[in-house]
LOBA-374687 format. One record per atom (N, C-alpha, C): residue in one letter; x, y, z. Coordinates in nm, 3 decimals. Atoms other than C-alpha are relative to their C-alpha. Example, Ala and Ser with C-alpha at 12.3 -4.5 7.8 and 13.67 -1.06 7.14 Angstrom:
2
+--------+---------+---------+---------+
! residu !       u !       v !       w !
+--------+---------+---------+---------+
!      A !   0.089 !  -0.119 !   0.000 !
!      A !   1.230 !  -0.450 !   0.780 !
!      A !   0.090 !   0.120 !   0.000 !
!      S !  -0.082 !  -0.119 !  -0.006 !
!      S !   1.367 !  -0.106 !   0.714 !
!      S !  -0.077 !   0.109 !   0.073 !
+--------+---------+---------+---------+
END
This chain:
99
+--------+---------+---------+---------+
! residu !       u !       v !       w !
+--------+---------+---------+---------+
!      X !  -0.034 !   0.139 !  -0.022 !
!      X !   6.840 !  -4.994 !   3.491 !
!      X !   0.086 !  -0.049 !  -0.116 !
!      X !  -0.088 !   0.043 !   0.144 !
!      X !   7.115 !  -5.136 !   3.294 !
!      X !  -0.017 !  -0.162 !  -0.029 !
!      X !   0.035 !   0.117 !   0.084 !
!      X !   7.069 !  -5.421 !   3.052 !
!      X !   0.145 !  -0.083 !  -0.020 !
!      X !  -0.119 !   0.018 !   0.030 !
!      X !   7.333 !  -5.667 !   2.969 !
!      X !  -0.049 !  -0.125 !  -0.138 !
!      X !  -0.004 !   0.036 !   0.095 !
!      X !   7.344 !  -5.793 !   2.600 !
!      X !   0.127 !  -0.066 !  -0.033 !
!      X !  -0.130 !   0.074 !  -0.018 !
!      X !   7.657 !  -6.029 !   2.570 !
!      X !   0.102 !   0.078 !   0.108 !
!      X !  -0.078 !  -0.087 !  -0.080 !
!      X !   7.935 !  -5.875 !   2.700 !
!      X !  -0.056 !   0.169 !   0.030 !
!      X !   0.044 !  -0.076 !  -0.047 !
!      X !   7.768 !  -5.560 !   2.671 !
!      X !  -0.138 !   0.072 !   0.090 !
!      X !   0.098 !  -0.052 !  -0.099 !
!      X !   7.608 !  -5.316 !   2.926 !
!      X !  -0.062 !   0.098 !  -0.102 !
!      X !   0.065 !  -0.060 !   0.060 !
!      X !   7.317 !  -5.135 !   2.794 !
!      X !  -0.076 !   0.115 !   0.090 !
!      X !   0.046 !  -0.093 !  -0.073 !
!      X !   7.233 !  -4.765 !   2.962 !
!      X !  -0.126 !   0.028 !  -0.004 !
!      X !   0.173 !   0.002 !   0.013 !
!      X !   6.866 !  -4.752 !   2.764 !
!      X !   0.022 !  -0.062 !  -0.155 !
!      X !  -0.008 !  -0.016 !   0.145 !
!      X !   6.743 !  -4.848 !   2.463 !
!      X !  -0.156 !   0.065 !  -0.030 !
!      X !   0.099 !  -0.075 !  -0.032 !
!      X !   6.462 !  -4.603 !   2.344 !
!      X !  -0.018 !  -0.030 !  -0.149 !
!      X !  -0.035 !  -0.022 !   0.158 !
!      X !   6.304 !  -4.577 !   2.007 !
!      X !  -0.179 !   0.092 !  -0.022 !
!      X !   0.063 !  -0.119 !   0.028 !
!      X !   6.095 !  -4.340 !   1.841 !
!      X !  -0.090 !  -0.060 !  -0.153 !
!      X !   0.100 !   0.102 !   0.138 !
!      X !   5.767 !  -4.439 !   1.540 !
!      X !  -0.004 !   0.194 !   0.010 !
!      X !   0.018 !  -0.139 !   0.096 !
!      X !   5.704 !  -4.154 !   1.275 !
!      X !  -0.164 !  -0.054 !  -0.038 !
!      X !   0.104 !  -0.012 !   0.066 !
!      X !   5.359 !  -4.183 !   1.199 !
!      X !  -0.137 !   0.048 !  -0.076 !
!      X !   0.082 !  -0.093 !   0.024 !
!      X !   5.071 !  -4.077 !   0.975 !
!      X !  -0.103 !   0.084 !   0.069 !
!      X !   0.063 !  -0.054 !  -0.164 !
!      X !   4.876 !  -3.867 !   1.216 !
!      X !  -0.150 !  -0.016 !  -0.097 !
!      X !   0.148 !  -0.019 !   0.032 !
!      X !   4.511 !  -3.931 !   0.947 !
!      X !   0.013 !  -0.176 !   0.013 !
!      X !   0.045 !   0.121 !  -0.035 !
!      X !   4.555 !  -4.340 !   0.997 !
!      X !   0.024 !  -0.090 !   0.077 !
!      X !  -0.054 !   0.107 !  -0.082 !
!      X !   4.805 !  -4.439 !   1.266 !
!      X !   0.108 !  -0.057 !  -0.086 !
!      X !  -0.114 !   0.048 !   0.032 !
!      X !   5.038 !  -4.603 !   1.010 !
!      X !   0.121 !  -0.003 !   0.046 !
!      X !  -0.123 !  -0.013 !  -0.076 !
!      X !   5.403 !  -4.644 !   1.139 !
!      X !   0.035 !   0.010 !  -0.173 !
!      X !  -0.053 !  -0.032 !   0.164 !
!      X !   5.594 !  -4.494 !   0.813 !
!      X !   0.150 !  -0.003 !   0.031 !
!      X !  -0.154 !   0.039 !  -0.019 !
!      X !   5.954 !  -4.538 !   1.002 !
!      X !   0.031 !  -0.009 !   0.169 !
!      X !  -0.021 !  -0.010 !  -0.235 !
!      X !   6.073 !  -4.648 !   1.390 !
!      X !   0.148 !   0.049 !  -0.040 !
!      X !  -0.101 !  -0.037 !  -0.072 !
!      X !   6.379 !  -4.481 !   1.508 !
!      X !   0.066 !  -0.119 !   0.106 !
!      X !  -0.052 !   0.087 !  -0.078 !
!      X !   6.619 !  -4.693 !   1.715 !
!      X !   0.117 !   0.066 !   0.112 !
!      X !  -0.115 !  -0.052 !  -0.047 !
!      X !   6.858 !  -4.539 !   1.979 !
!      X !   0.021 !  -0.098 !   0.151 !
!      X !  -0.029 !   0.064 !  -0.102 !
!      X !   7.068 !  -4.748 !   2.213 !
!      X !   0.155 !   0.033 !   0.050 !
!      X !  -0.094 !  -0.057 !  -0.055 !
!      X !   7.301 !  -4.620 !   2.463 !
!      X !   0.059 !  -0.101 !   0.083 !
!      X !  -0.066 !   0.128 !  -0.062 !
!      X !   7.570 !  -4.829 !   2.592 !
!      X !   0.050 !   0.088 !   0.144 !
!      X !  -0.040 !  -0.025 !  -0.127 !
!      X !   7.699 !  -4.819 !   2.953 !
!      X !   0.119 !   0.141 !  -0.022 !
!      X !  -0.080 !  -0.107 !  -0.003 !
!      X !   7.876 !  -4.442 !   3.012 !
!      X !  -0.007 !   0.092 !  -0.110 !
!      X !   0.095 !  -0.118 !   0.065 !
!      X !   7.680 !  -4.286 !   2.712 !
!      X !  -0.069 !   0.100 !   0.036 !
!      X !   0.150 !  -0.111 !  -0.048 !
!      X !   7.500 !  -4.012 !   2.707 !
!      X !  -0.104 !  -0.022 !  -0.102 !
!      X !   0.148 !   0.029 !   0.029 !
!      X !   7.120 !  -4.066 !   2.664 !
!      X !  -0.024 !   0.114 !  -0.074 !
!      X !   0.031 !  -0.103 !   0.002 !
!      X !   6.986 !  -3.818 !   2.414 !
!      X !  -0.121 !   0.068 !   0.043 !
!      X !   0.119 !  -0.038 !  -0.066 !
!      X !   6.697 !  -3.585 !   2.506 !
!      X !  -0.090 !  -0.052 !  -0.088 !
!      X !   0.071 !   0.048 !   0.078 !
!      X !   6.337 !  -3.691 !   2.381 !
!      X !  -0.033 !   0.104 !  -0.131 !
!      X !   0.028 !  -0.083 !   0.111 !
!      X !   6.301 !  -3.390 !   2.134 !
!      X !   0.173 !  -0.036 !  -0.064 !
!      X !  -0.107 !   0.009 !   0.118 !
!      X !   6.652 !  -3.501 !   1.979 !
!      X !  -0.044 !  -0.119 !  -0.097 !
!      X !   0.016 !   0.137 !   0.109 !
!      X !   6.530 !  -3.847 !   1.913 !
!      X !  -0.104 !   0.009 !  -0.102 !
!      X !   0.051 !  -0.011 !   0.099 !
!      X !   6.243 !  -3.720 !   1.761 !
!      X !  -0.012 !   0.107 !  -0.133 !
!      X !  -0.008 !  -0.111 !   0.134 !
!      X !   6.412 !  -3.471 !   1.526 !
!      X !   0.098 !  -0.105 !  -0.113 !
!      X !  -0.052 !   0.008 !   0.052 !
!      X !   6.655 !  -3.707 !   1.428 !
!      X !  -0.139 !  -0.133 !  -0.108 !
!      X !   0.092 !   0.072 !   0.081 !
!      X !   6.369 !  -3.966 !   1.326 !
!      X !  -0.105 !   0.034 !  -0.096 !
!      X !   0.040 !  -0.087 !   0.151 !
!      X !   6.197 !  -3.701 !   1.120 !
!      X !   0.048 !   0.012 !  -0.088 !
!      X !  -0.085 !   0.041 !   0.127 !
!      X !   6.517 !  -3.717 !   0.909 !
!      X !  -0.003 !  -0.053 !  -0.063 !
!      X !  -0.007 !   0.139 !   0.074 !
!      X !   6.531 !  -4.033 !   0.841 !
!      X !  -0.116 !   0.018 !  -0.064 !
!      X !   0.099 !   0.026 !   0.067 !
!      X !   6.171 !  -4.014 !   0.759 !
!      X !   0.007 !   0.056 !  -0.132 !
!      X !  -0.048 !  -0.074 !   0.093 !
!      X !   6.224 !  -3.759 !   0.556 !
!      X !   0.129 !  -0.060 !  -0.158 !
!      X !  -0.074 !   0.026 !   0.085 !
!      X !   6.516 !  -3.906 !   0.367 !
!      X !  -0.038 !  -0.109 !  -0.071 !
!      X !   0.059 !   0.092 !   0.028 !
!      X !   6.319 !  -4.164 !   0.336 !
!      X !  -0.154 !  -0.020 !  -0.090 !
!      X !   0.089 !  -0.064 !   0.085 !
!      X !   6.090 !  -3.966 !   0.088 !
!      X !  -0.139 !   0.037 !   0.055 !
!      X !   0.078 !  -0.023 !  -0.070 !
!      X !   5.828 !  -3.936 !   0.339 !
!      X !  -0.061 !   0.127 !   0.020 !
!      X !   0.116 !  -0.091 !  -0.051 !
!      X !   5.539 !  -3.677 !   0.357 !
!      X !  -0.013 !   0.065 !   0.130 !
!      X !   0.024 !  -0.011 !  -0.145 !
!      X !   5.604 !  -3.507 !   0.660 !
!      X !  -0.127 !   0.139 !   0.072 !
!      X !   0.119 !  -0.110 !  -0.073 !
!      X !   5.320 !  -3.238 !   0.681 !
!      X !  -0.109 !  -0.087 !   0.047 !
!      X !   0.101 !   0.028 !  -0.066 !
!      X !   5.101 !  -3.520 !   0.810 !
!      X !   0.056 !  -0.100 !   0.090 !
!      X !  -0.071 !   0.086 !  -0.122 !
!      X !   5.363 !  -3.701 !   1.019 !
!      X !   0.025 !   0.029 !   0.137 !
!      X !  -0.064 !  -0.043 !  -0.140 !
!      X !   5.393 !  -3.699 !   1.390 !
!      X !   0.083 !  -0.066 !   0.087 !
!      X !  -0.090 !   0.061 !  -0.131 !
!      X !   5.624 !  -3.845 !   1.632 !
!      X !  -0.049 !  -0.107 !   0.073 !
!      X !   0.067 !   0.033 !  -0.160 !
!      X !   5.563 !  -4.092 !   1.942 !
!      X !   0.090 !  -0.071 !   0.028 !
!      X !  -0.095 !   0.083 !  -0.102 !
!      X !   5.836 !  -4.191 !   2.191 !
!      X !  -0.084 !  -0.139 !   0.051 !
!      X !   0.044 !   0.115 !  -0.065 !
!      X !   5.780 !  -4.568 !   2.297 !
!      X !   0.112 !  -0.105 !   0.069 !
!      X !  -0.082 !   0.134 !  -0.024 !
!      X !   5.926 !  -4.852 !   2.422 !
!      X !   0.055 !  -0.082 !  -0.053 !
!      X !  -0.084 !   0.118 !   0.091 !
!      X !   6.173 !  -5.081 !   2.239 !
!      X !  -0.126 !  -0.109 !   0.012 !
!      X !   0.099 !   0.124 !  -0.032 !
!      X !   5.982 !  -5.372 !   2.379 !
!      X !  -0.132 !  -0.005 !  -0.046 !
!      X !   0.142 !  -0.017 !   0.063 !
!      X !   5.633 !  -5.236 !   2.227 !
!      X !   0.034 !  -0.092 !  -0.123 !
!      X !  -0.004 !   0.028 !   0.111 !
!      X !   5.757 !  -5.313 !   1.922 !
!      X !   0.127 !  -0.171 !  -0.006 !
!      X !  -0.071 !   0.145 !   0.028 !
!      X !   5.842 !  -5.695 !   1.873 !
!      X !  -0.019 !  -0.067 !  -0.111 !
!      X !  -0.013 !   0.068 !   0.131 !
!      X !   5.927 !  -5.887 !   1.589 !
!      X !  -0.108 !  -0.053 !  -0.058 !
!      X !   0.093 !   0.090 !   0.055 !
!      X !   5.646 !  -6.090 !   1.399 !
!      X !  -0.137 !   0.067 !   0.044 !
!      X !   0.140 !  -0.075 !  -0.034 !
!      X !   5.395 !  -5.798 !   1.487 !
!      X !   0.018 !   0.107 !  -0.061 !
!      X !   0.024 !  -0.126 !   0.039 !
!      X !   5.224 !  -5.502 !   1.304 !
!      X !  -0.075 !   0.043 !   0.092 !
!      X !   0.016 !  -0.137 !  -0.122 !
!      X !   5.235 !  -5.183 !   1.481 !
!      X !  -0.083 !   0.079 !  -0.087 !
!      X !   0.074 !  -0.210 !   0.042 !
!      X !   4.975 !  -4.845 !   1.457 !
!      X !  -0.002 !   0.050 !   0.068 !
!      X !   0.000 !  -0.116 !  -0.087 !
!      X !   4.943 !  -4.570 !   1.663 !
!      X !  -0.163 !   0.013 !  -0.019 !
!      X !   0.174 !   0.018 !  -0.092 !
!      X !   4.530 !  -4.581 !   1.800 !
!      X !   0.043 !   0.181 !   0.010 !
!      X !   0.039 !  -0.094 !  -0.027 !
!      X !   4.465 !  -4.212 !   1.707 !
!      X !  -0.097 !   0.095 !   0.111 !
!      X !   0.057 !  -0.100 !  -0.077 !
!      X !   4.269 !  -4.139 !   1.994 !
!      X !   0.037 !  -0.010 !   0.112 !
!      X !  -0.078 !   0.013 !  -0.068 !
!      X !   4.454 !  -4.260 !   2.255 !
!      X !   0.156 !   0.038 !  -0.030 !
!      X !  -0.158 !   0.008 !  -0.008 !
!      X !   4.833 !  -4.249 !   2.149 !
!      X !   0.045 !  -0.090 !   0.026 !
!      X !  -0.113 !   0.107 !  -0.069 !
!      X !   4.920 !  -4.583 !   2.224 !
!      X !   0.030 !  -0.096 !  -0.127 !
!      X !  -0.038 !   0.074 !   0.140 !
!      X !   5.089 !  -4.837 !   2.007 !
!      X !  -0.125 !  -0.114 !  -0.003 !
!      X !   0.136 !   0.071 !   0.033 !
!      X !   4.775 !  -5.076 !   1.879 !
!      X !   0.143 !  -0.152 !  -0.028 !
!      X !  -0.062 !   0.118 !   0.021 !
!      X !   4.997 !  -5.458 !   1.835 !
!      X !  -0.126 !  -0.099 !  -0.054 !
!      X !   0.115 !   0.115 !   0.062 !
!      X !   4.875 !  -5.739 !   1.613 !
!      X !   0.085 !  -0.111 !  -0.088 !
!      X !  -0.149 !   0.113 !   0.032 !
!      X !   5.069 !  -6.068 !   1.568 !
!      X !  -0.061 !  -0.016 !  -0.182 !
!      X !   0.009 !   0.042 !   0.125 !
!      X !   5.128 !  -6.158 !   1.182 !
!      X !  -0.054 !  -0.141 !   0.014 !
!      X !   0.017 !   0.124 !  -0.005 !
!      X !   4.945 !  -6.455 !   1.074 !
!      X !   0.113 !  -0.070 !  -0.125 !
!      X !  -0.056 !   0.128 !   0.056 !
!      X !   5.143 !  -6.720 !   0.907 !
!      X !  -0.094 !  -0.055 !  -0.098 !
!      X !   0.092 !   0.039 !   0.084 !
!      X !   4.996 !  -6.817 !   0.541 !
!      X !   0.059 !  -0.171 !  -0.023 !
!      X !   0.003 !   0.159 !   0.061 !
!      X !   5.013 !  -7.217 !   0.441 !
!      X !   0.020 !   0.032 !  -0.098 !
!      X !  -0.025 !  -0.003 !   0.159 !
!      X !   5.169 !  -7.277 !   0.104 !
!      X !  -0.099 !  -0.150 !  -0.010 !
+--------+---------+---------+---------+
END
Protein backbone atom coordinates (compact mmCIF):
# COMPACT_ATOMS: atom_id res chain seq x y z
CA UNK A 1 0.00 0.00 0.00
CA UNK A 2 1.54 3.20 -0.89
CA UNK A 3 1.75 6.12 1.48
CA UNK A 4 1.80 9.66 0.40
CA UNK A 5 4.04 12.08 2.49
CA UNK A 6 3.88 15.59 0.73
CA UNK A 7 4.49 15.25 -2.64
CA UNK A 8 5.98 12.06 -2.00
CA UNK A 9 4.86 8.41 -2.62
CA UNK A 10 6.06 6.04 -0.08
CA UNK A 11 6.53 2.10 -1.26
CA UNK A 12 7.11 0.92 2.70
CA UNK A 13 8.59 2.19 5.47
CA UNK A 14 10.08 -0.67 7.69
CA UNK A 15 12.41 -0.39 10.59
CA UNK A 16 14.42 -2.67 12.46
CA UNK A 17 15.30 -2.38 16.93
CA UNK A 18 18.77 -3.95 17.96
CA UNK A 19 18.22 -5.13 21.26
CA UNK A 20 19.74 -6.55 24.44
CA UNK A 21 18.44 -10.06 24.27
CA UNK A 22 19.16 -10.35 28.78
CA UNK A 23 16.65 -7.09 29.32
CA UNK A 24 14.71 -6.09 26.20
CA UNK A 25 16.49 -2.70 26.01
CA UNK A 26 16.28 -1.06 22.48
CA UNK A 27 20.22 -0.09 22.11
CA UNK A 28 19.52 1.31 18.33
CA UNK A 29 16.21 1.32 15.74
CA UNK A 30 17.07 1.07 12.17
CA UNK A 31 14.96 3.15 9.77
CA UNK A 32 14.42 2.13 6.06
CA UNK A 33 12.04 3.94 3.76
CA UNK A 34 11.44 3.15 0.24
CA UNK A 35 10.05 5.63 -2.02
CA UNK A 36 7.63 4.84 -4.90
CA UNK A 37 9.75 2.52 -7.69
CA UNK A 38 12.40 1.45 -5.04
CA UNK A 39 13.43 -1.58 -4.30
CA UNK A 40 12.39 -2.86 -0.80
CA UNK A 41 15.32 -4.54 0.84
CA UNK A 42 15.06 -8.14 2.12
CA UNK A 43 14.43 -8.60 5.99
CA UNK A 44 17.92 -10.23 6.67
CA UNK A 45 19.54 -7.06 4.86
CA UNK A 46 17.81 -4.68 7.15
CA UNK A 47 18.87 -6.53 9.90
CA UNK A 48 22.57 -6.79 8.99
CA UNK A 49 22.74 -3.37 8.13
CA UNK A 50 21.30 -2.36 11.71
CA UNK A 51 23.88 -4.52 13.41
CA UNK A 52 26.37 -2.03 11.86
CA UNK A 53 25.20 0.77 12.96
CA UNK A 54 24.92 -0.83 16.28
CA UNK A 55 28.08 -1.83 16.13
CA UNK A 56 29.58 1.46 15.08
CA UNK A 57 27.85 2.64 17.57
CA UNK A 58 30.22 0.88 20.14
CA UNK A 59 27.68 -1.58 20.96
CA UNK A 60 28.13 -5.10 22.53
CA UNK A 61 26.86 -7.25 20.02
CA UNK A 62 27.37 -10.84 21.50
CA UNK A 63 24.18 -10.18 23.45
CA UNK A 64 22.29 -8.24 20.77
CA UNK A 65 19.48 -9.49 18.68
CA UNK A 66 17.43 -8.10 15.99
CA UNK A 67 13.47 -7.61 15.65
CA UNK A 68 11.75 -6.41 12.45
CA UNK A 69 8.69 -4.12 13.44
CA UNK A 70 6.56 -1.63 12.41
CA UNK A 71 7.44 2.07 11.93
CA UNK A 72 4.20 2.89 13.62
CA UNK A 73 5.15 0.68 16.86
CA UNK A 74 7.47 3.03 17.57
CA UNK A 75 6.00 6.64 18.17
CA UNK A 76 7.42 9.62 19.42
CA UNK A 77 7.00 10.55 23.24
CA UNK A 78 7.19 6.69 24.05
CA UNK A 79 9.77 4.20 25.53
CA UNK A 80 10.16 1.09 23.68
CA UNK A 81 11.46 -2.77 24.99
CA UNK A 82 11.26 -5.85 23.47
CA UNK A 83 8.95 -8.31 26.22
CA UNK A 84 11.52 -11.19 26.19
CA UNK A 85 9.10 -13.80 26.17
CA UNK A 86 6.92 -12.90 23.69
CA UNK A 87 8.90 -10.73 21.07
CA UNK A 88 6.72 -7.96 20.92
CA UNK A 89 7.51 -4.31 21.31
CA UNK A 90 6.31 -3.49 25.20
CA UNK A 91 5.19 0.76 24.65
CA UNK A 92 5.04 3.21 27.54
CA UNK A 93 4.14 6.92 27.09
CA UNK A 94 6.85 9.35 28.76
CA UNK A 95 5.54 11.19 31.63
CA UNK A 96 5.96 14.87 31.57
CA UNK A 97 7.88 16.28 34.86
CA UNK A 98 6.52 19.88 36.33
CA UNK A 99 9.29 22.37 36.88
Amino acid sequence: MLQLIGDVELESDQACAVYDANTGRIEHVHRVITLKGGTNPEPREIEARAMEFAVQNAKKTSRLKTLLVSSEQLRPGTIHKVDLKTGAIISQRLKHQRK
